[in-house]
C-alpha positions in Angstrom: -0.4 20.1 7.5 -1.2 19.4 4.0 1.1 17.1 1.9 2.9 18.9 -1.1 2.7 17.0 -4.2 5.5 17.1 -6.7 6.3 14.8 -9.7 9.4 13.0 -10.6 10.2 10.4 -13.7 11.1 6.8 -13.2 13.7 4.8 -15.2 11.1 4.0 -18.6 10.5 8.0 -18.5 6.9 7.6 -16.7 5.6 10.7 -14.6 4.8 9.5 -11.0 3.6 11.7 -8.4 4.6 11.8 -4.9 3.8 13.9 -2.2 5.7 14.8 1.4 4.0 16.0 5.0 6.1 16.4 8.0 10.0 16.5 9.0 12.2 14.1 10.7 13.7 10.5 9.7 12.3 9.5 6.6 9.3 6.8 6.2 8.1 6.0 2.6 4.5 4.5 2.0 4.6 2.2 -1.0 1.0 2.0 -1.4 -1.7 -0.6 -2.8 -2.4 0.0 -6.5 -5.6 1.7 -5.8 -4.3 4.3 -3.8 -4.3 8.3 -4.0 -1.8 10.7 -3.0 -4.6 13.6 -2.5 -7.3 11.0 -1.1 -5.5 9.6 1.9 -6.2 12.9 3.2 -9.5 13.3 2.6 -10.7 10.8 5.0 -10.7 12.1 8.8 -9.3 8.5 10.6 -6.5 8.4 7.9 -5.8 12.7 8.2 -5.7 12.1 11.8 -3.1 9.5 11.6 -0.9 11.0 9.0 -0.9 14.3 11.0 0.2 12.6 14.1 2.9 10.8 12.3 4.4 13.6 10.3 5.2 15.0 13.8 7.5 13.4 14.2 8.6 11.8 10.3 8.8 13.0 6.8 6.5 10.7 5.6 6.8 9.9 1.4 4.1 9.0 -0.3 2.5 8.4 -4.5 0.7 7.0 -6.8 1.3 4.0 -8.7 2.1 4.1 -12.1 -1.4 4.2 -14.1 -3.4 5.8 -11.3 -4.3 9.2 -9.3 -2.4 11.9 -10.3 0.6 9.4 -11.6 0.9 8.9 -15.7 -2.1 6.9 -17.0 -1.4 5.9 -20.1 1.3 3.1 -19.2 1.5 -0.3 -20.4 4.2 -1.9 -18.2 3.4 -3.0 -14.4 5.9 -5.3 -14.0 7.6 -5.5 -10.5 10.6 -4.2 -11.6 9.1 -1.0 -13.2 7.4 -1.1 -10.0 10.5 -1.2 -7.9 12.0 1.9 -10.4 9.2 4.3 -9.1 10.1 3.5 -5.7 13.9 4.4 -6.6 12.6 7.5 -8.6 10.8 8.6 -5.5 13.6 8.2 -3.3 16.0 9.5 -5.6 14.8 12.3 -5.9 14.2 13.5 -3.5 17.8 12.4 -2.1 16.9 9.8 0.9 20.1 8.1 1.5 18.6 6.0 4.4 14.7 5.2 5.2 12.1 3.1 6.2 9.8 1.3 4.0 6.5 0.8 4.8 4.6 -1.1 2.5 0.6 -1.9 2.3 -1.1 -5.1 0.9 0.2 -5.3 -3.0 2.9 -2.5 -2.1 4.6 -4.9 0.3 5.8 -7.2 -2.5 7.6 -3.9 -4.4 9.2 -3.5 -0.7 10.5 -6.7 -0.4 11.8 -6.3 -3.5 13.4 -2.7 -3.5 15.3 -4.0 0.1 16.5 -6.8 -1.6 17.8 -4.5 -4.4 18.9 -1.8 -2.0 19.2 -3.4 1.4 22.8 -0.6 2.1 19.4 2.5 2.1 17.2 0.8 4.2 16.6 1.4 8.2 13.7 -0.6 8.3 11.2 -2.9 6.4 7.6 -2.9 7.4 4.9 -5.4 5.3 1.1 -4.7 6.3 -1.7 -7.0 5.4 1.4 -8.5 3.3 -0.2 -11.8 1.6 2.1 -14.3 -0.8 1.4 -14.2 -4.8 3.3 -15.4 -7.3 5.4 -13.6 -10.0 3.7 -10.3 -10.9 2.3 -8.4 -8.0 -0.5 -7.5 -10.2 -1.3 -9.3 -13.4 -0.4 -7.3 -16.6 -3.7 -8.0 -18.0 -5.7 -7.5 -15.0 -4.2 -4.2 -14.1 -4.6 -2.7 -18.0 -8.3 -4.1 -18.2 -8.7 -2.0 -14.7 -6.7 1.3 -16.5 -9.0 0.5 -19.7 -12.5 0.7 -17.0 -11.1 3.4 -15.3 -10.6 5.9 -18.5 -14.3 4.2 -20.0 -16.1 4.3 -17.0 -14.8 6.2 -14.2 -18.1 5.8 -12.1 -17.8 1.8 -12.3 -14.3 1.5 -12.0 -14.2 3.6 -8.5 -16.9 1.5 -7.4 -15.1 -1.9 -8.4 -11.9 -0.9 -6.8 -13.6 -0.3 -3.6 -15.0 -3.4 -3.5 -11.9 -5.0 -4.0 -10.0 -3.3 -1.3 -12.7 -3.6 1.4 -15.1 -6.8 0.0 -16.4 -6.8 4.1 -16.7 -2.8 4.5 -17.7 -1.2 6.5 -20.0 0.1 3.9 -19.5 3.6 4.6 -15.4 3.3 4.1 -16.4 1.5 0.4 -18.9 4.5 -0.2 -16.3 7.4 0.8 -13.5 5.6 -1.3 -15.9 5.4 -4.3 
């Protein structure tokens, strides 16, 4: 099964891209900034796992405002325009009720789209969920990345795999890369 990857706009008018696999009760993946609609498929532990899942789930996924196939050229990542792709996503494509399943910087928009919309959700999953403050990513840090990433794609790749996995393995750094 390969996911099909569609577009919708958020609230501010930004393009975000989202992408379905499977049938079943609904479980949308709010990903970490870094992630990639197309890439989570690309390597063969996380195939494997999404094709089991989608067995039995429609599973939701996409990119973050300012990355993969999502608009780039954005200037607000608040957590609220955060929270408004999450409502785009499910909006449109007209999930009334859901699980959330978010992963590491996704699990703050989560917690804050089930606080804003607690009557839609089934259930609330947080993975490698850790406590920040305000902003679930700095304004500034998260344009200087989107500035790298459009001047040097070959760097930035590189620097956001070392963020996500500082301890490797080295060959799951390399692949993302």
């Amino acid at each position: 099964m390969e996911p099909q990857i569609r577009f919708c706009t958020s609230a501010d008018g930004t393009r975000i891209a989202y992408a379905t696999v499977g049938e079943g009760p609904p479980l949308v993946f709010v990903p970490p900034w870094g992630g990639n609609v197309e890439l989570i498929w690309e390597h063969p532990d996380g195939r494997a796992f999404l094709e089991s899942l989608s067995q039995r789930r429609l599973f939701v996924t996409f990119d973050r405002r300012g990355v993969g196939a999502s608009q780039r050229e954005v200037d607000d990542f608040s957590l609220e325009a955060h929270v408004a792709d999450v409502a785009a996503v499910v909006d449109h494509l007209g999930l009334k009720q859901f699980d959330v399943w978010g992963h590491i910087d996704g699990t703050a928009i989560s917690v804050a789209y089930a606080a804003e919309h607690p009557e839609r959700l089934s259930r609330l999953v947080l993975w490698t969920a850790y406590p920040c403050g305000v902003e679930v990513v700095r304004p500034g840090a998260a344009r200087g990345l989107v500035e790298l990433i459009h001047g040097n794609w070959s760097l930035a790749r590189r620097a956001i795999a070392d963020v996500l996995f500082p301890s490797g393995p080295t060959e799951l750094q390399r692949w993302y890369a």
